[in-house]
C-alpha positions in Angstrom: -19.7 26.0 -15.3 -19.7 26.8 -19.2 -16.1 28.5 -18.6 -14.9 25.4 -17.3 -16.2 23.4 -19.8 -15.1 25.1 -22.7 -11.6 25.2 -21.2 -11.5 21.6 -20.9 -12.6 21.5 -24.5 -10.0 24.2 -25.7 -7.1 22.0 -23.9 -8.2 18.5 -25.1 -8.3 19.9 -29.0 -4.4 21.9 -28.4 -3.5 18.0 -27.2 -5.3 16.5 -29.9 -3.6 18.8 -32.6 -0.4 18.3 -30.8 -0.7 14.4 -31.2 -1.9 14.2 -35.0 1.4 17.0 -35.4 3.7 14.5 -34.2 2.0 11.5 -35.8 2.8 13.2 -39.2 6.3 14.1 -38.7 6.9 10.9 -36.8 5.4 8.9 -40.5 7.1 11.4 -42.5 11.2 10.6 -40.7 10.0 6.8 -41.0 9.4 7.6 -44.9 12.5 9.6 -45.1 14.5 6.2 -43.5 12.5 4.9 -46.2 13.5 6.8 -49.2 17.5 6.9 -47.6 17.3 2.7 -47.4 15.7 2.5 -51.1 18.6 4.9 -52.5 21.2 3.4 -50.3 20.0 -0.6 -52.2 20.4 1.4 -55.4 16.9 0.8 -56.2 15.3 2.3 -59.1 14.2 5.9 -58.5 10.7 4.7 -59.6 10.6 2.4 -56.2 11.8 5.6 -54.2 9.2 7.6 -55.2 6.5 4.6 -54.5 8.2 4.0 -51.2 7.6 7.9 -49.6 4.0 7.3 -49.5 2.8 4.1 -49.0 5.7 3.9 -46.2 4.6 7.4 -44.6 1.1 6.2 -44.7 1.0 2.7 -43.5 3.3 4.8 -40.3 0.7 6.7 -40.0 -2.2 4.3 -39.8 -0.5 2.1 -37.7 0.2 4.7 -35.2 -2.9 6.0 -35.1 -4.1 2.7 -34.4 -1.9 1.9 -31.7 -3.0 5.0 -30.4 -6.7 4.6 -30.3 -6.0 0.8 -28.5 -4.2 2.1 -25.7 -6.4 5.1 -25.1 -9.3 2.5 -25.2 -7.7 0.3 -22.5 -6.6 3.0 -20.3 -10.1 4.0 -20.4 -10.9 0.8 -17.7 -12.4 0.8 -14.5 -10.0 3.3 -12.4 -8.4 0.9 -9.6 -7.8 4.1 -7.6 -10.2 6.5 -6.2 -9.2 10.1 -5.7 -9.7 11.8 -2.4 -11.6 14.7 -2.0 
């Protein structure tokens, strides 16, 4: 039963570390739209180099969030049983 377990456990973390990897590159091609729209205004490069970060990280935490409120609702009561 162990074996099993730490299985589960091995598969759950590769997902896990698959999901936070696409979270960052997903924030960081929202940032790079970003930086592309700031340059494309002709904004000051100042405002480009403020925009990378807070846009990558506000991506980021909102993702995550939506994230952690769907896993929490799809965590309900299950509506169908399995069969054995």
């Amino acid at each position: 039963m162990p074996r099993r377990s730490n299985t589960l456990t091995a598969h759950t973390a590769q997902g896990m570390r698959e999901m936070m990897a696409g979270m960052v590159l997903f924030s960081a091609l929202v940032g790079m739209g970003a930086v592309a729209m700031t340059l494309a205004l002709s904004l000051p490069v100042w405002a480009v180099v403020i925009s990378y970060p807070a846009v990558c990280s506000l991506t980021l935490l909102m993702t995550a969030a939506v994230w952690s409120i769907r896993s929490r609702q799809s965590s309900g009561p299950q509506l169908m049983r399995t069969q054995a």
